[in-house]
C-alpha positions in Angstrom: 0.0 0.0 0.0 2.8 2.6 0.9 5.8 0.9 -1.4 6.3 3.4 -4.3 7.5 0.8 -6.7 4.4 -1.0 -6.4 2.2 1.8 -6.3 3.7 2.5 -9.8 3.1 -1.0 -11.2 -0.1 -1.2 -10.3 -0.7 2.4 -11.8 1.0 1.1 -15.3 -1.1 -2.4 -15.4 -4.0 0.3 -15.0 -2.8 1.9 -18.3 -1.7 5.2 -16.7 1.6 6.9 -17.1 4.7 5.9 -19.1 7.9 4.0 -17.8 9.8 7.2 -17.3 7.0 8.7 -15.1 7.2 8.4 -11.3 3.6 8.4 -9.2 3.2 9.7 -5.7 0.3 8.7 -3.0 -2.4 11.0 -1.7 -3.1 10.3 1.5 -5.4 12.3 4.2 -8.3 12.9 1.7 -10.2 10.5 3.7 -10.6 13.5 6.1 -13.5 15.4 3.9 -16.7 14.0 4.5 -18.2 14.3 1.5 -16.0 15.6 -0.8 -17.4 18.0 -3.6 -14.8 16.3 -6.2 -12.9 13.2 -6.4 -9.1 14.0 -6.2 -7.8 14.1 -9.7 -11.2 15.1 -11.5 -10.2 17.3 -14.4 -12.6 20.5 -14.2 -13.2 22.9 -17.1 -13.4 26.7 -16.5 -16.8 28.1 -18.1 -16.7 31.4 -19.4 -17.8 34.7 -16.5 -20.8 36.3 -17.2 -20.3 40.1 -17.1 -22.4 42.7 -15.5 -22.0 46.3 -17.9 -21.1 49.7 -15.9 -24.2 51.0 -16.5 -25.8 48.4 -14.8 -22.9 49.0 -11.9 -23.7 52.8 -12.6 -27.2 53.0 -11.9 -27.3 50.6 -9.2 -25.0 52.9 -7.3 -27.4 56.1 -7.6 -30.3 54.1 -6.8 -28.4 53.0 -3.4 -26.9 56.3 -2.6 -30.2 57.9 -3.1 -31.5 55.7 -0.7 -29.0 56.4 2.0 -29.1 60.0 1.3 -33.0 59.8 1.7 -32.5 57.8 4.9 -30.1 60.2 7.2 -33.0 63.2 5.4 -35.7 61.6 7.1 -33.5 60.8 10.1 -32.5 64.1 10.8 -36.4 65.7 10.3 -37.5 62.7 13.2 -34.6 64.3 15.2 -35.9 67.6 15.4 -39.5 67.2 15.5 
């Protein structure tokens, strides 16, 4: 289980790797309970969706109207 010279045997009767490739053991994965991916599970980057600056833009006014109509009505409560 732990002799490297097996390990990479094994791995080449599996049909990975060449004979000038060397294979290492993972261990402490057993750890995760539930693990969201298998270790070595290739994963393929899909393309960001992008929000425009006017979108950004607007959503910025909106808010900082907001606040500034917020501390407005604060401060009239305050004094009456």
């Amino acid at each position: 289980m732990y002799d490297g010279d097996m390990l990479s045997v094994y791995a080449r009767q599996l049909g990975y790797g060449t004979e000038d490739e060397q294979f290492i053991r993972i261990k402490g994965l057993s750890v995760a309970i539930n693990p969201p991916l298998p270790a070595g599970q290739v994963l393929y980057a899909v393309s960001p969706e992008f929000v425009s600056d006017t979108v950004i833009k607007v959503i910025s006014i909106c808010f900082s109207l907001a606040v500034l109509l917020f501390f407005l009505i604060k401060e009239t409560l305050l004094r009456a």
